[in-house]
Residue frames relative to the residue before (quaternion, step in Angstrom):
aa qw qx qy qz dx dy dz
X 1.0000 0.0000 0.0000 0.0000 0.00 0.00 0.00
X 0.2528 -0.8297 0.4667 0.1729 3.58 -1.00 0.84
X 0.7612 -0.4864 0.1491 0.4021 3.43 -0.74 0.75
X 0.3981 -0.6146 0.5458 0.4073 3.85 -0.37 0.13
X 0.5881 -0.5871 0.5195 0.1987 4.24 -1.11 1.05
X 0.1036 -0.5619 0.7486 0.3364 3.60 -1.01 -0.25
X 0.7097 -0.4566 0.5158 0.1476 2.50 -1.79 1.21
X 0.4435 -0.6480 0.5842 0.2049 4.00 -1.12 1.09
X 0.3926 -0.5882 0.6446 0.2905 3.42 -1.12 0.77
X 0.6017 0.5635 -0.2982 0.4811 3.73 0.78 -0.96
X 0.7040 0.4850 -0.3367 0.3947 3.73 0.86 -0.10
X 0.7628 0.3234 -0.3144 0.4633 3.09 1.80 -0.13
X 0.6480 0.4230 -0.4439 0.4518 3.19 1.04 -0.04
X 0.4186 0.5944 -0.5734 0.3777 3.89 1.26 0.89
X 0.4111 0.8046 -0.2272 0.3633 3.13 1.95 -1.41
X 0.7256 0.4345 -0.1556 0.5104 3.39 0.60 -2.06
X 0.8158 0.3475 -0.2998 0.3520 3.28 0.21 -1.46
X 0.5499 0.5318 -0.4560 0.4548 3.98 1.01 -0.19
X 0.5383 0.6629 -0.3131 0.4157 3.65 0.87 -0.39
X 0.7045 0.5496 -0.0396 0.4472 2.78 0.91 -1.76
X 0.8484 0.1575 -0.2005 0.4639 3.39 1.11 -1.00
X 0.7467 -0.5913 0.0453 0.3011 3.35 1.36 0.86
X 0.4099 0.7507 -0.2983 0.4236 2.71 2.07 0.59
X 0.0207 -0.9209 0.3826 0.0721 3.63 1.29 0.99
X 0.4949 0.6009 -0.4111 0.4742 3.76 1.67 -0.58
X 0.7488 0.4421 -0.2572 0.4216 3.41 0.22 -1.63
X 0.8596 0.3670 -0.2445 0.2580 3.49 0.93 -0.80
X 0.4248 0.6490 -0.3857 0.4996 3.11 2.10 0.34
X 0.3084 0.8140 -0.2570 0.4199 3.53 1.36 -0.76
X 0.8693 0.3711 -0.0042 0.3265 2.77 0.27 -1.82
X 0.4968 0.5584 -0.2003 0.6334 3.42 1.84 -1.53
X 0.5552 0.5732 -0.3888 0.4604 3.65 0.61 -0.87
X 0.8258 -0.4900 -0.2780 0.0259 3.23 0.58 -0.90
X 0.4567 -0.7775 0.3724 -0.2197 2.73 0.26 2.42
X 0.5909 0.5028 -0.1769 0.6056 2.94 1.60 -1.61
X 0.7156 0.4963 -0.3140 0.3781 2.96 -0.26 -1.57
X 0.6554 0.5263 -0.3121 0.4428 3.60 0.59 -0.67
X 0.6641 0.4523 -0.2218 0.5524 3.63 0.84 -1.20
X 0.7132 0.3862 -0.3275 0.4847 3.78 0.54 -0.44
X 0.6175 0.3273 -0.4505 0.5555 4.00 0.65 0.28
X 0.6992 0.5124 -0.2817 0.4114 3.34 0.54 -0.19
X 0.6251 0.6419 -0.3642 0.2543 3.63 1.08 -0.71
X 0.5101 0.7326 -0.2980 0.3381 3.33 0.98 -0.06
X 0.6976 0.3316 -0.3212 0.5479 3.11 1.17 -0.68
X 0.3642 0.7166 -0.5124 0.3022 4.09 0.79 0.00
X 0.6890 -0.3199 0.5883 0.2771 3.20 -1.95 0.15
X 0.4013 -0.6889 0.4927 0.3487 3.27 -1.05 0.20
X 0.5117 0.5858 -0.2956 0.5546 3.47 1.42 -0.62
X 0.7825 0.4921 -0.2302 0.3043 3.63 0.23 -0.81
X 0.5019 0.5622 -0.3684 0.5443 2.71 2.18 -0.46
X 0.4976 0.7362 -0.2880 0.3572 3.38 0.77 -1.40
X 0.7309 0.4046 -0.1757 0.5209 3.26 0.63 -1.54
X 0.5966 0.5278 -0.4050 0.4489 3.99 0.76 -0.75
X 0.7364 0.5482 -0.2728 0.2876 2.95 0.83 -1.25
X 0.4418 0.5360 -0.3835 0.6087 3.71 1.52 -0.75
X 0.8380 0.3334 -0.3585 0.2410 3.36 -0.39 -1.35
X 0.6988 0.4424 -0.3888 0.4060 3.72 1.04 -0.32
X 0.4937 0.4899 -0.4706 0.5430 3.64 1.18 0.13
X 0.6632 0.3862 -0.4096 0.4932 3.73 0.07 -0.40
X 0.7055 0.4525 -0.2628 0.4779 3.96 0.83 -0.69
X 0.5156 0.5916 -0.3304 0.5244 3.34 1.38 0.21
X 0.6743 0.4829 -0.1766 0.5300 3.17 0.65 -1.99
X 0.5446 0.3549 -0.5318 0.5428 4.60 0.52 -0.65
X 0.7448 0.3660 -0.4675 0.3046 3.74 -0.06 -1.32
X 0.5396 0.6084 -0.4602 0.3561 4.17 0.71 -1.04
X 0.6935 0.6063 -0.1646 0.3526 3.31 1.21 -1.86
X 0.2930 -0.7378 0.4772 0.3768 3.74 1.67 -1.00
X 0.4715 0.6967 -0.3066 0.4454 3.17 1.13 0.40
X 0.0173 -0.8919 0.4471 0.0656 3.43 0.68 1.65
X 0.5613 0.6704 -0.3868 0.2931 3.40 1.22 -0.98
X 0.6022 0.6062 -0.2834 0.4354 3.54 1.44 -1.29
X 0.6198 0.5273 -0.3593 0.4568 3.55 1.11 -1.30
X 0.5576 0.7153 -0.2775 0.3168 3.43 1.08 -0.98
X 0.7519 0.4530 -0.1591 0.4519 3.11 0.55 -1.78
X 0.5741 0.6209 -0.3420 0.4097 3.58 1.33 -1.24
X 0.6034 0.5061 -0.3468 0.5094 3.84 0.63 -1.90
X 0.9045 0.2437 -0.1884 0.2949 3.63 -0.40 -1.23
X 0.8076 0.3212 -0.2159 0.4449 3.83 1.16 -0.45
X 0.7932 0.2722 -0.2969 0.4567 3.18 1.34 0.60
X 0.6597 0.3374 -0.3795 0.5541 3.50 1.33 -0.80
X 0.5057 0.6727 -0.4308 0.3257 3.89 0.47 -0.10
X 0.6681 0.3244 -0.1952 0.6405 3.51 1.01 -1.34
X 0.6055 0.4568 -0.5087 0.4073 4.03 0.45 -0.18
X 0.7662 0.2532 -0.3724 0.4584 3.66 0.77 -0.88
X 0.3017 0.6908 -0.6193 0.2199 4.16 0.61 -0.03
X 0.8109 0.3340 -0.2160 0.4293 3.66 0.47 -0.82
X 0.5062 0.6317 -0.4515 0.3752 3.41 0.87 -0.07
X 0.3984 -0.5756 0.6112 0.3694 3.78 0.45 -0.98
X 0.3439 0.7129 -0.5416 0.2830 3.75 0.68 0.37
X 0.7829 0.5599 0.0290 0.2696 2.84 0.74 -1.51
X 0.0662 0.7826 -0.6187 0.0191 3.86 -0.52 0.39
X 0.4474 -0.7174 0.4143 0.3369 3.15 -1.08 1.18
């Protein structure tokens, strides 16, 4: 079995900006999997930090439920981004 990737910062702010520019297939796609990425990986987290994912994908759920890509937007790149910057998820 080969190691599990960090997750691309560049995958979410493609995420955000496909939202943003109305490409809601290509950018669900992507959130799709974002997740998938955060959910092999959640184990090694903080409990708190989960906590905090957890809010931030229920609130990034509730813009997408809401049709409300710009919100998903703002959520992917100004809040779950700087929550996972310190984790070690991430590569640039």
């Amino acid at each position: 079995m080969t190691p599990d990737i960090r997750l691309s910062r560049t995958a979410l702010l493609h995420a955000a900006a496909a939202f943003r520019l109305g490409r809601e297939a290509e950018a669900s796609e992507e959130l799709v999997s974002i997740i998938d990425h955060l959910g092999r990986n959640l184990s090694s987290l903080p409990q708190q930090i989960l906590a905090d994912l957890a809010a931030l994908l229920q609130q990034t759920f509730d813009a997408q439920a809401r049709q409300d890509p710009i919100g998903v937007a703002d959520l992917l790149e100004h809040e779950l981004l700087p929550k996972l910057l310190p984790t070690g998820l991430l590569n640039d």
